[in-house]
N, C-alpha and C positions, 0 to 999 in steps of 0.2 A: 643501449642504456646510457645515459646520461653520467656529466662527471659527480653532479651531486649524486647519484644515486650510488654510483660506484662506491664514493670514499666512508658514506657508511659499514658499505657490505664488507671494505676492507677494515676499517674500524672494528666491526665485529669478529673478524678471523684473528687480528692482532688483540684482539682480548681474551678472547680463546688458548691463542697460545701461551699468553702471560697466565692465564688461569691454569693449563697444565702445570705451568711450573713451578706458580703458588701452590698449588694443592700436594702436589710431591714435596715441597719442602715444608709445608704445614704438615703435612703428615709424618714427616719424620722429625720435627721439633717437636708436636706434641705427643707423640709417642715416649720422647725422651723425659717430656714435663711431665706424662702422665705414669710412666715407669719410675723415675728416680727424684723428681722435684714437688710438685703439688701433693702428689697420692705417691704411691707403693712405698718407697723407702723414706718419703718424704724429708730429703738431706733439708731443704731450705731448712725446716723451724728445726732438724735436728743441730745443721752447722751455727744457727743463729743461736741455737744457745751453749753448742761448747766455745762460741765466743765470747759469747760473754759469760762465759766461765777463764776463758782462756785471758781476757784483759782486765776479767776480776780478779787473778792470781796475780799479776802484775801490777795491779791497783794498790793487792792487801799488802803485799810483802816488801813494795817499797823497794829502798836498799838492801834488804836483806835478803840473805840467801841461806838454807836451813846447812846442814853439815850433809847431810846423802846427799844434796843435790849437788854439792861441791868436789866432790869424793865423783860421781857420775858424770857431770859437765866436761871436768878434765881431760877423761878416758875418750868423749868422743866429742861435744860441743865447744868444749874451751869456751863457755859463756856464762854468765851467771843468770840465776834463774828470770831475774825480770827483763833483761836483754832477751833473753831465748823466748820470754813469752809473748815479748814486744813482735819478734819478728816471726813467730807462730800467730801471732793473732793477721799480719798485714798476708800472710799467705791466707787464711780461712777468710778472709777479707774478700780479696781478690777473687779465691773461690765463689764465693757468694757471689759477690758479683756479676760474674759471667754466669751463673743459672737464673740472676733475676734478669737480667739483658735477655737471655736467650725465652724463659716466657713472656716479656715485653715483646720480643721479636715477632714470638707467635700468636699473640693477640693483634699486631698492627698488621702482619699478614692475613688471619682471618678478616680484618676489616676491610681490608683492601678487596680482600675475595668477594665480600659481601657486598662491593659496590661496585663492580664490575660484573656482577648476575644481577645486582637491579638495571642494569645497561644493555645483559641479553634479554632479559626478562620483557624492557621497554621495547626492543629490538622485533621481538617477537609478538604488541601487542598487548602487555599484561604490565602494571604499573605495580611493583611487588613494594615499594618503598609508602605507597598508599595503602596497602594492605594490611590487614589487621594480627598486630604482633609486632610488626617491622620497628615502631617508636622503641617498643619496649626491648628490641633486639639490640637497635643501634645503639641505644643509653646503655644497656646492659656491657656489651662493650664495651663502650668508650670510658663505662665506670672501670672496671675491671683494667684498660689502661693505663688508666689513672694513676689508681692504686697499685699496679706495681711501679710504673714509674717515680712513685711516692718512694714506695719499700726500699728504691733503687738509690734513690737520692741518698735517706737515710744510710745506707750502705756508702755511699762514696765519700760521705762525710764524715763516718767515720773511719774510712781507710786513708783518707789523706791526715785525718790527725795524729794517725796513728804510724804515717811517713815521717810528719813532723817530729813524733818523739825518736824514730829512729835515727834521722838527722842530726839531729840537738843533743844525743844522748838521751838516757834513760835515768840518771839518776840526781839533776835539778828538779828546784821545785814549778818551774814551769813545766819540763814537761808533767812531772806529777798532775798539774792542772788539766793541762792537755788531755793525758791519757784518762782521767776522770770523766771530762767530758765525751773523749770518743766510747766510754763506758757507757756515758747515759744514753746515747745517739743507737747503739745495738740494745740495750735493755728496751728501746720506744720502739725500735724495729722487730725485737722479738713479740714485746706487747700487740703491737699490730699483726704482726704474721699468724700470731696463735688466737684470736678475739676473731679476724675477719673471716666471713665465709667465701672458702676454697670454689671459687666458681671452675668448675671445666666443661672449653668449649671448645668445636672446632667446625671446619666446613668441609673438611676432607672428608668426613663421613657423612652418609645422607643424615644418617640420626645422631650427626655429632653435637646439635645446638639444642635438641631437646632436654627435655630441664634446667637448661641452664638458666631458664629466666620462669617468672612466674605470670601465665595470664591474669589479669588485670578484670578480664571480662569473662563472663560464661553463661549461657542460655542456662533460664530458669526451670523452662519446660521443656523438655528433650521427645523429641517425636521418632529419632533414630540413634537412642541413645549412646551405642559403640561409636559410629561413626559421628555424633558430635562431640564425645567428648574428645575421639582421636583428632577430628580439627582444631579443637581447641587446645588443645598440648603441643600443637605442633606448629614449628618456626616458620614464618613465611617462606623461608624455600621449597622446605618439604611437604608445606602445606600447597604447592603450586604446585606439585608431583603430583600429589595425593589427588590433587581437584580432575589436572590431566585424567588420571587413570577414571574417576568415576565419570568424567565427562567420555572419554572411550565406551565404558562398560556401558553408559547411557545410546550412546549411538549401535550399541550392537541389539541392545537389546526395545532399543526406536522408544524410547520414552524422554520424556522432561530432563535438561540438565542438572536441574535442582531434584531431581528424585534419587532421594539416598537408598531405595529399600535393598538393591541389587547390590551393591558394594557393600550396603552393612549384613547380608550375608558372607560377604567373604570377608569381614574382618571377622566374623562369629566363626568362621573356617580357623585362623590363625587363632582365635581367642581358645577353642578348644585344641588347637595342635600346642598351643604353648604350655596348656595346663596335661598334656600327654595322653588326650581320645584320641589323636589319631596321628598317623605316618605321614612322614613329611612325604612321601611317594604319593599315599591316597589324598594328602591336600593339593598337589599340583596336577593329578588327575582330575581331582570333583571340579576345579577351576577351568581347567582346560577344557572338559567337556562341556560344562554350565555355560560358560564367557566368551569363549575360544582364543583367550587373549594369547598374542603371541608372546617367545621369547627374545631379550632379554624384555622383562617390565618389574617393576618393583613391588609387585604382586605377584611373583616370586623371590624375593630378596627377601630372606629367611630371618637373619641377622640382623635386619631391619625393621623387621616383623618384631623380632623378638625383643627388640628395644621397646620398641611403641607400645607392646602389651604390658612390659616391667615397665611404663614410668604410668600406662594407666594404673595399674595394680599401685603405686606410689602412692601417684595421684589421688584416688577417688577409691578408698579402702573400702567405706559404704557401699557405693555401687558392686563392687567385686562382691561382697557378703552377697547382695540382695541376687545380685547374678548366678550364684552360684545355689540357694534356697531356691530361685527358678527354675534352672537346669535339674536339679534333683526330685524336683514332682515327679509322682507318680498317677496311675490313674485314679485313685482314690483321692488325691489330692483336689486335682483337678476337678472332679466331678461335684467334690464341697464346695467350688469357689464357683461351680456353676449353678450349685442349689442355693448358695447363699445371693450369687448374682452378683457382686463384686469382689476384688483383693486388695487390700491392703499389707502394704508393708513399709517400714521404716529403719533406715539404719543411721548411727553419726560416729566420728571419728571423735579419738581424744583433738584438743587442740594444742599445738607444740607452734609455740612462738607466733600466737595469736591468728594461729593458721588452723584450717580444719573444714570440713566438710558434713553437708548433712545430704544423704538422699531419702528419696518416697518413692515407691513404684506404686501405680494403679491400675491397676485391669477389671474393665465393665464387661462383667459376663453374662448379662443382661439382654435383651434386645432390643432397648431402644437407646437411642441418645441419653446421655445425664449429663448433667452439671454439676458439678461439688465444689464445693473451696475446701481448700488447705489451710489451716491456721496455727503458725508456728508461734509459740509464747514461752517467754524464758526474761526472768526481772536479769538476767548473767549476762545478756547477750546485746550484743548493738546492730539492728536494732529490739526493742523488748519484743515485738510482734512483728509478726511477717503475713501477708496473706496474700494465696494464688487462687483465682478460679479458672476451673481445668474444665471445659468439655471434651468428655471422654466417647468416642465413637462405639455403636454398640457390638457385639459378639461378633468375630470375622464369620468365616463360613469354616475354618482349619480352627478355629475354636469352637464351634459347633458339633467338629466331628472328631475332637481328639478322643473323647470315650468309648468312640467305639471305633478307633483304630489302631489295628496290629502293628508294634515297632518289629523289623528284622534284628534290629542291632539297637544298645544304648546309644551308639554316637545318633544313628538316626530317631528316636525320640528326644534328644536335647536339640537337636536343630528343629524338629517341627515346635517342640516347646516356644523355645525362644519366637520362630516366625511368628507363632499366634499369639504370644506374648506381645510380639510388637503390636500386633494390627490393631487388640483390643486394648493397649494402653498406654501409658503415660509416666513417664518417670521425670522425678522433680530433683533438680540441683539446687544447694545451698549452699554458699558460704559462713560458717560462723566466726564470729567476732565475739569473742569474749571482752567483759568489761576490765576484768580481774583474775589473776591465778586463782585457779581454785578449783573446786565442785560446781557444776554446772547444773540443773534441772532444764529440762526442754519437752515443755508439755504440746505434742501433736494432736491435733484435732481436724479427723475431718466430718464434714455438715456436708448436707445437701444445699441445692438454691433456698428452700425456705428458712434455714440456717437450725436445722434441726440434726444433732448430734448421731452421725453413720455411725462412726469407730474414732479410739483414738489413742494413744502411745503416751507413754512417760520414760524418758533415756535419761539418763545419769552421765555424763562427760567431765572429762577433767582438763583444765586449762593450764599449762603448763611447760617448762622447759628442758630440753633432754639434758642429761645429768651430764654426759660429755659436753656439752653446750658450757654450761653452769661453771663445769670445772676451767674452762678455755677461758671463761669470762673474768673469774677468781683471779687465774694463772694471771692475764692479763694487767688486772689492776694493779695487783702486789707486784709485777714487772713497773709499770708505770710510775708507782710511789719510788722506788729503788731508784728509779732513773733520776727522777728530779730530789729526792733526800741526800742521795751520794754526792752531787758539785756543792749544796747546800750545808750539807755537816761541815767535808773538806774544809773549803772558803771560808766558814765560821771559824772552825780549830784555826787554823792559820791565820785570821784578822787577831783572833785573841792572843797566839803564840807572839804576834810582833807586837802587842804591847803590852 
């Protein structure tokens, strides 16, 4: 082997082992962020605002100091209140500081992680940073950076003003100025910490970057609809795992690398072990025997599994409804939707922060080919009309024969269900776009080719923001007014007081 070839391969070992020792120490800073800073006890927006309680007491009271507090200082601070408060706010200060440093820290280490596997990635063949999701990963980060470095600033700005009034004393009227201003510097910091949305993300875990960003894109007509929605929710990393494994399960089973039908039975395996048909014992057996995938693969990574079904469930609430009205057919069901010859059905989500979802499922239980279009109309919606034409494949031969065949068990009628569900249909993904909060009407119509009226729905949706949201945004403003009216009154009284 050659020296060029060599200093690659060493290049690759030495990112390797920077990568173990990024991911051990991502994993224990975000653990810590996600225990006691961003989420669980959430100290940030709690310490950010007993500070600025704590240098609004020192703000209000000035020189003065009430008589308990005087009578109490003695005994153990020998300080007078605004002093004590002065040098209680520069330690909650400094506190702060080192929890917003520490998740800056663990967001420039997930970065770093994330560009040292598009390097094994390319290493290996596969251009992960060309990949779809990656833009939106990298931005999402480098926002997320940003913004705390922002938070960060704000915090050390006002912890040095707030050095300075320690310095200078506490009871001139500069620093009165001073500490007013490192007032309003924590009320803009609170404002921001409580308004912006809490992204958490991490690389330590296979499914630590899901959700954390929003796809941008998503297939309209779904042909393998578990396993495309699970590509689409899923981070370029995990989604190069995920492709591995069905490119595996495709070689065992000698067909197309793009043929999903084989994988998206073993996500419909997790999708009912999650919702509790079945034992995590009898899912790693049905696998093992069906695949013969070996162990370790992340087609037994449970924990993993169990993310990616709770952020579909997030996700795509319509689909989960419409999925779960599938699985619960019975033979009478079925047998209506084969005398009628097709199914329709339709579900939408409310829309929360101009976000929302519509799905369609279609099954031609017919035997010939058909053509339909889908016609979404709504004067609420951007755009007012949507229209898809869907050819839909006619009757499998497992839809042909679910009437007259024996289930042993419920789990196994929801898996034949669903298989024959796929073969003979079609499910449709929406996004809605509301114009305006409010009441929404969403008139579904579906037509045959000659444009002659099958079936067709009328959903009622509400456009709208969550009430936690609402309040965060209120809290927010009325922080941001305080911030900049407090130097403003101050600086007025005292231009009038000197003359």
């Amino acid at each position: 082997m050659s020296e060029n070839e060599e200093k690659p391969l060493q290049n690759i070992d030495l990112i390797n082992e920077r990568l173990k020792i990024m991911r051990f120490a991502e994993d224990l800073v975000s653990n810590f962020d996600r225990l006691l800073l961003s989420k669980g006890a959430s100290l940030m927006l709690v310490l950010s605002s007993l500070i600025a309680f704590v240098v609004g007491v020192g703000v209000w009271k000035g020189s003065r100091s009430p008589d308990w507090w005087d009578n109490f200082s003695n005994v153990i601070f020998n300080l007078e209140l605004t002093p004590f408060m002065d040098w209680l706010s520069v330690i909650f200060l400094i506190a702060m500081l080192l929890m917003l440093s520490i998740t800056t820290t663990q967001g420039i280490i997930s970065k770093l992680i994330l560009k040292y596997e598009s390097l094994i990635s390319l290493h290996e063949g596969k251009n992960i940073e060309k990949s779809y999701g990656s833009e939106q990963i990298n931005e999402m980060v480098n926002r997320s950076i940003r913004n705390r470095i922002f938070s960060t600033s704000l915090t050390l700005l006002a912890l040095l003003l707030q050095l300075v009034v320690l310095i200078r004393g506490s009871y001139d009227n500069i620093s009165e100025i001073i500490r007013i201003f490192s007032l309003s510097f924590v009320l803009i910091n609170f404002s921001y910490l409580i308004k912006k949305d809490s992204v958490e993300f991490n690389t330590s875990e296979k499914s630590g970057l899901v959700g954390a960003y929003e796809p941008e894109f998503h297939p309209s007509i779904l042909s393998y609809p578990l396993t495309e929605i699970l590509l689409t929710i899923c981070d370029p990393l995990l989604r190069n795992r995920i492709q591995n494994l069905i490119d595996e399960i495709n070689l065992i089973k000698r067909v197309k690398s793009e043929n999903y039908s084989h994988f998206e039975k073993i996500v419909l395996l997790h999708y009912l072990h999650d919702e509790g048909r079945m034992t995590t014992t009898n899912l790693i057996k049905k696998i093992k025997k069906t695949y013969k995938i070996k162990e370790p693969s992340i087609a037994y990574d449970m924990k993993l599994w169990s993310e990616l079904i709770r952020e579909i469930h997030n996700t795509c609430g319509p689909f989960n409804r419409l999925m779960t009205r599938t699985l619960q057919k019975n033979i009478d069901d079925l047998n209506e939707i084969r005398d009628s010859g097709y199914y329709f059905d339709v579900d939408a989500d409310d829309i929360f922060d101009k976000r929302g979802s519509l799905f369609v499922q279609l099954i031609n239980a017919s035997e010939k080919k058909r053509t339909v279009i889908l016609i979404t109309q709504s004067a609420h919606t951007v755009p007012e009309v949507t229209t898809h034409t869907i050819e839909l494949n006619p009757q499998g031969k497992e839809m042909m024969e679910l009437g007259n065949r024996p289930w042993k068990t419920d789990l196994e009628r929801r898996e034949v269900i669903m298989a024959a569900a796929d073969e003979s249909s079609a499910w449709i993904w929406m996004k809605i776009k509301s114009k305006l909060p409010g009441e929404l009407v969403l008139n579904i119509r579906l037509e045959d080719s000659e444009g002659h009226l099958i079936d067709g729905r009328t959903l009622i949706s509400l456009s709208r923001t969550p009430m936690l949201k609402r309040f965060s945004y209120m809290t927010s403003k009325i922080a941001i007014l305080v911030a900049f009216l407090i130097p403003l009154i101050r600086l007025g009284w005292w231009s009038l007081s000197a003359f």
